[in-house]
C-alpha positions as CSV (number, residue, x, y, z in Angstrom):
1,X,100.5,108.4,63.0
2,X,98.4,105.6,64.4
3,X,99.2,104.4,68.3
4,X,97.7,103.5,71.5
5,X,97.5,105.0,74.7
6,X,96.6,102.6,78.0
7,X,96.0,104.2,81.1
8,X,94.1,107.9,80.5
9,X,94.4,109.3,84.0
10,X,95.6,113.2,84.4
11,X,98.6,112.5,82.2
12,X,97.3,110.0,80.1
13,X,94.2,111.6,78.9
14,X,95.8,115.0,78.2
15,X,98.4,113.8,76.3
16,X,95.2,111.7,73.8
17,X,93.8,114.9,73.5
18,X,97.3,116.7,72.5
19,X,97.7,113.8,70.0
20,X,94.4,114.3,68.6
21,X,94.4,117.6,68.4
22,X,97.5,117.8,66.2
23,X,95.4,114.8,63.9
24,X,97.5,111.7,65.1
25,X,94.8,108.4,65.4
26,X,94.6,106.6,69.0
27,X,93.3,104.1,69.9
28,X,92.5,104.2,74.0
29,X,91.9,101.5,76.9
30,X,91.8,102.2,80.7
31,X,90.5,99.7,83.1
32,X,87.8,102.3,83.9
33,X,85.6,101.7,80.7
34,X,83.4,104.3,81.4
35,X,86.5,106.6,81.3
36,X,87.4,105.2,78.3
37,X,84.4,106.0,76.0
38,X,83.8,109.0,77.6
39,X,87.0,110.1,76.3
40,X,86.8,108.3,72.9
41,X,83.1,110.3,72.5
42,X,84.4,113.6,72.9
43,X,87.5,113.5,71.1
44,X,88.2,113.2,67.1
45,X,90.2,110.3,66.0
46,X,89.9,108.5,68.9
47,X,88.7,105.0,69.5
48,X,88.2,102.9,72.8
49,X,89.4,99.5,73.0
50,X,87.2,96.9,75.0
51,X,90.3,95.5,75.6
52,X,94.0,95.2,75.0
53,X,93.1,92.1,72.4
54,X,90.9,94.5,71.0
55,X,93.7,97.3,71.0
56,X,95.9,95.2,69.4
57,X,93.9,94.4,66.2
58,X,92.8,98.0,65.9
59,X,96.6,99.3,65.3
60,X,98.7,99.2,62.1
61,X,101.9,96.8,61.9
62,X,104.0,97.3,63.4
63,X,102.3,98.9,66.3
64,X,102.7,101.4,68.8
65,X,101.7,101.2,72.3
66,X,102.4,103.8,75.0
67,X,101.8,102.5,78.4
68,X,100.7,105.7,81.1
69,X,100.2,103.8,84.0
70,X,102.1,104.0,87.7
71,X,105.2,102.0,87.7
72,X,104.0,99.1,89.5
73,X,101.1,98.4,86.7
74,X,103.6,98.1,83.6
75,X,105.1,95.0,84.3
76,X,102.1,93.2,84.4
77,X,100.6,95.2,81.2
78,X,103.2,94.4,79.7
79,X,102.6,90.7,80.3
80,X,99.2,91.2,79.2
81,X,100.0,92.5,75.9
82,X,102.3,89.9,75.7
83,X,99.3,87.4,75.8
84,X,97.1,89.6,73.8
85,X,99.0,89.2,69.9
86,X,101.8,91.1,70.7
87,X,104.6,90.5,67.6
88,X,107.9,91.5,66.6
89,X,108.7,94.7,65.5
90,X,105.5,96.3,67.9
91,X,107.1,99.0,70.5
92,X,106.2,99.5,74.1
93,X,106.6,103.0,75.5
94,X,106.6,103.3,79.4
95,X,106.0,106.6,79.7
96,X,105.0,106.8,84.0
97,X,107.7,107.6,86.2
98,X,109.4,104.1,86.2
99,X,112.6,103.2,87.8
100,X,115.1,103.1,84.9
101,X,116.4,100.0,86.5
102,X,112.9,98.4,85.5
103,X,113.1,99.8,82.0
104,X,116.7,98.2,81.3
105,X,114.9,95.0,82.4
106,X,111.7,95.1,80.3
107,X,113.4,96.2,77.3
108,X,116.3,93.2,77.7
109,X,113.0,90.8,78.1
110,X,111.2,92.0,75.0
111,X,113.8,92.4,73.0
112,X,114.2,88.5,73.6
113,X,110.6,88.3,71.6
114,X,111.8,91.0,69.2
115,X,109.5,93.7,70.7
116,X,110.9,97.1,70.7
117,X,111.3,99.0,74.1
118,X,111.2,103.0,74.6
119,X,111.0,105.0,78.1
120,X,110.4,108.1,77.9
121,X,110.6,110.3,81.4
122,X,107.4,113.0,81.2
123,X,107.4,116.3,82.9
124,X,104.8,119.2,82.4
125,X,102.3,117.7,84.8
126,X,98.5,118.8,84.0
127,X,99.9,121.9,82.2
128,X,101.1,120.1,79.4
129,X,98.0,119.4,77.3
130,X,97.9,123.4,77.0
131,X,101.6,123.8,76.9
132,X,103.4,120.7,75.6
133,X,105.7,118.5,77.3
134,X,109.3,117.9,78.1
135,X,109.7,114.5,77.0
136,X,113.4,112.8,77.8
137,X,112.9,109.6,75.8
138,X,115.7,106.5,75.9
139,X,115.8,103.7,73.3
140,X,116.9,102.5,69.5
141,X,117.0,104.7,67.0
142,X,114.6,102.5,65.2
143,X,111.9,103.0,67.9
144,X,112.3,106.3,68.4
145,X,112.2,107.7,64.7
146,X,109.0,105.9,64.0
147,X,107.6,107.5,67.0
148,X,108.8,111.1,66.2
149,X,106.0,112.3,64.8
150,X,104.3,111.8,68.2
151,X,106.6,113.2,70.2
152,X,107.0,116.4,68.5
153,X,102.9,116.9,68.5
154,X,103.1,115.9,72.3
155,X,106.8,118.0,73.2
156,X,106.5,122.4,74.5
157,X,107.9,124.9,72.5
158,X,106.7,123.5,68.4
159,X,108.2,120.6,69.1
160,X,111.8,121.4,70.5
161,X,110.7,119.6,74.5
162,X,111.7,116.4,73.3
163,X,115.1,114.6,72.7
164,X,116.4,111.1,72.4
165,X,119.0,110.3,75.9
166,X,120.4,107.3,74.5
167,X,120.3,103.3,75.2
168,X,116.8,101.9,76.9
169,X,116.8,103.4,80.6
170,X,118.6,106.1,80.1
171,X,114.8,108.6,79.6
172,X,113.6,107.3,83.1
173,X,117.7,108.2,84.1
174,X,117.6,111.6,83.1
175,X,113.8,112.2,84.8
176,X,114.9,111.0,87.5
177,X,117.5,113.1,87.8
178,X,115.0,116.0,87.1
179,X,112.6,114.9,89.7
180,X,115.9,115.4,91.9
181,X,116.8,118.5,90.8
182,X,112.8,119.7,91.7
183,X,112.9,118.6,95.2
184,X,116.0,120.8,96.0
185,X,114.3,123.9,93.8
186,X,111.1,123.1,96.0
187,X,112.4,123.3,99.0
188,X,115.1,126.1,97.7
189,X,111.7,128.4,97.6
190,X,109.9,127.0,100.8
191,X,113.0,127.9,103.0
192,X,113.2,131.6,101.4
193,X,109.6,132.0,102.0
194,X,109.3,130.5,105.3
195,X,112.8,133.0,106.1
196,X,111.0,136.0,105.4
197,X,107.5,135.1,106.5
198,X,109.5,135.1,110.2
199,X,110.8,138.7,109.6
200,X,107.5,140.3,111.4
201,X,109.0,143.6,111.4
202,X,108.8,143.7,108.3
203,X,105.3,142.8,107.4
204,X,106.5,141.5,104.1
205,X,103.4,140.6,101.5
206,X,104.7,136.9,100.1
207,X,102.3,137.5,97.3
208,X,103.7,140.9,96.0
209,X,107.4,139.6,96.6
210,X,106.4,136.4,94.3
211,X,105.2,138.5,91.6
212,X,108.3,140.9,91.5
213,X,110.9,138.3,91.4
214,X,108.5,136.7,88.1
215,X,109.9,140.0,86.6
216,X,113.7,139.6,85.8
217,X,115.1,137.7,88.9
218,X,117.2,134.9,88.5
219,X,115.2,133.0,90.8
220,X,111.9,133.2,88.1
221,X,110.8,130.3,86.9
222,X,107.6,127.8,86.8
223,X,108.3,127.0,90.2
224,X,107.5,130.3,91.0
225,X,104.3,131.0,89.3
226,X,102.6,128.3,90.9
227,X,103.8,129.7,94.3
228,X,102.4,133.1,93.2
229,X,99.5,131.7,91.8
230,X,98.6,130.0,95.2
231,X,99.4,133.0,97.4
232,X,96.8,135.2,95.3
233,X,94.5,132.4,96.2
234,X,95.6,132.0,100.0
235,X,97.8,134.8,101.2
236,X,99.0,132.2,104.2
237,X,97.9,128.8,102.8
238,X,96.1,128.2,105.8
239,X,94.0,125.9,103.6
240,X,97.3,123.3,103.4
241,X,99.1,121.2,105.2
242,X,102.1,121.2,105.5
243,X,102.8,117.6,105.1
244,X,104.8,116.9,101.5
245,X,104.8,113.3,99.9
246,X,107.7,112.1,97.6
247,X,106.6,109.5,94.7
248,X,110.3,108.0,94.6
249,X,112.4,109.5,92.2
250,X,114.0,111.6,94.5
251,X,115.0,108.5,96.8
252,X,116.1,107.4,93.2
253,X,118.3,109.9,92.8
254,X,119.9,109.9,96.0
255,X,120.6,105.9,96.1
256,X,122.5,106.4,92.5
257,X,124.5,109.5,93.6
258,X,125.3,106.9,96.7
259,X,126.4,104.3,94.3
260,X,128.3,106.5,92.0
261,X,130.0,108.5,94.6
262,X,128.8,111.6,94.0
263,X,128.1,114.4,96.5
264,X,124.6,115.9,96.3
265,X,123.6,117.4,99.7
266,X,120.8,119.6,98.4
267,X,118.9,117.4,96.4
268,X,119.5,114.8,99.4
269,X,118.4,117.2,101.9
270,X,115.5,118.3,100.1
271,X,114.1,114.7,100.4
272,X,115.1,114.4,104.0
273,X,112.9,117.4,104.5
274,X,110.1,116.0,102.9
275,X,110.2,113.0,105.5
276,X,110.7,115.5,108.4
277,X,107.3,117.2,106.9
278,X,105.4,114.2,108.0
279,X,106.4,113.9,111.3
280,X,105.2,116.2,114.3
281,X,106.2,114.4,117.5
282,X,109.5,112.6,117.1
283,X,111.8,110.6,119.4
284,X,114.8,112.4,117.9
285,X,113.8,115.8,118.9
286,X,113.1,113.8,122.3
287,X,116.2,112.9,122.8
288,X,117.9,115.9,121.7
289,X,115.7,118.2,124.4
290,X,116.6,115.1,127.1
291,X,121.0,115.9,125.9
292,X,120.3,119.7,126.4
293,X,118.4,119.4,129.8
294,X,121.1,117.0,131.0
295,X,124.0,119.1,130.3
296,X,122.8,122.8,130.1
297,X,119.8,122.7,132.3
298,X,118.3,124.2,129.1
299,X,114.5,124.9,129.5
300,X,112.7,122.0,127.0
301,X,108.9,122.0,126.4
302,X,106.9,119.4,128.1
303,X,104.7,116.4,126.0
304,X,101.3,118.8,126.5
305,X,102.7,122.2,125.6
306,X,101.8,124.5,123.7
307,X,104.8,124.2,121.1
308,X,104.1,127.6,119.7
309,X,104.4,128.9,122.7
């Protein structure tokens, strides 16, 4: 099939050259121009697009757009290609990590014009040109049958890492959900690690112990490989930090398990750690030391100390 691609960052370029490879025709714009014939020079059936006018008149009707852009860049794209010669019966995918709030909205706004909406929840991160993606997709059943073809060239596993969630909002749901999921397993590993790092007596090699349990433990998984993968480079990371950003889907998922009643205390945890990671000198552990001093005489560490000591 014929589409578009805007946006051809990390996620959005490899997924062009997925598409290509399997023969599909794109047509590509970025902002970055100079990104944009770069990668429509290397690539077979690829064009670049001066602009999304220009995109527009290059695709078939009706036409398919997919939108790889952060979530706070799609609204206004949208608008864009709104004013560009969008038409009835075109489809707009939103395939960045987009609240699916925002994707209930834009898909209510453009169905008002006739424009078909898809969101589609991507996960495989910079692995997935080589392996294929896991592709949770929301939206009609008209919208996402004529963009099947796609999906299956773009999805792991032949073809099988894609499915169809259900109304408009309900991809982004389900990643989000993920995303939630991948903070607790995350921080699942980094606690087990960290727990028998501290067992000295030991001398345990975190390396050797990743690669074993990649062998027929329950615990092996992606996840894992990576963390092996970077031990073999850096048996004590001492080239990282230990501060750990969140890009919002796990604050996502805990606000809806808030509204829907629903207990999840290690996928909320997990994102509580990840805000304790950026923090070294807190008023909280301050006033905890100045409760323990008070009442226990407790030794407590002054401001300048050595707090590995």
């Amino acid at each position: 099939m014929k589409l578009a691609m805007i946006g051809l960052g990390r996620m959005g370029g490899n997924m062009v050259k997925r598409l290509t490879g399997a023969a599909h025709e794109v047509v590509v714009y970025d902002v970055d121009q100079g990104l944009t014939q770069t990668l429509a020079n290397e690539l077979p059936h690829t064009v670049a697009a001066e602009s999304l006018q220009d995109l527009i008149h290059q695709l078939p009707i009706p036409r398919s757009i997919w939108i790889m852009l952060p979530h706070q860049f799609v609204d206004s794209t949208i608008d864009a290609l709104l004013q560009a010669g969008l038409e009835a019966g075109d489809l707009i995918i939103d395939g960045g990590n987009s609240n699916y709030k925002e994707g209930q909205t834009r898909g209510a706004r453009l169905a008002e014009q006739g424009v078909l909406f898809a969101d589609c929840g991507t996960s495989g991160g910079v692995w997935g040109l080589q392996n294929g993606y896991s592709l949770m997709i929301g939206g009609e059943k008209e919208a996402i049958d004529r963009l099947a073809p796609a999906l299956t060239s773009l999805a792991s596993d032949n073809g099988k890492g894609w499915g169809h969630m259900g109304p408009v909002g309900s991809g982004h749901f389900v990643k989000m959900v993920h995303n939630g999921i991948e903070y607790g397993m995350m921080q699942a590993f980094a606690e087990g690690f960290e727990l028998m790092q501290a067992k000295e007596e030991f001398a345990l090699n975190m390396h050797q112990i990743s690669r074993v349990w990649q062998h027929g433990s329950v615990v092996s998984s992606w996840l894992l490989d990576l963390t092996g993968d970077a031990l073999e480079r850096d048996g004590n990371l001492e080239s990282l930090s230990d501060w750990v950003d969140d890009s919002g889907e796990g604050r996502w998922t805990v606000n809806e398990a808030i509204d829907l009643g629903i207990p999840t205390p290690v996928l909320t945890l997990a994102l509580q750690m990840r805000f304790r990671s950026r923090q070294r000198d807190t008023f909280a552990g301050k006033i905890l030391n100045a409760q323990r001093a008070g009442f226990g005489g407790h030794a407590i560490k002054a401001a300048n100390e050595d707090l590995a000591s």
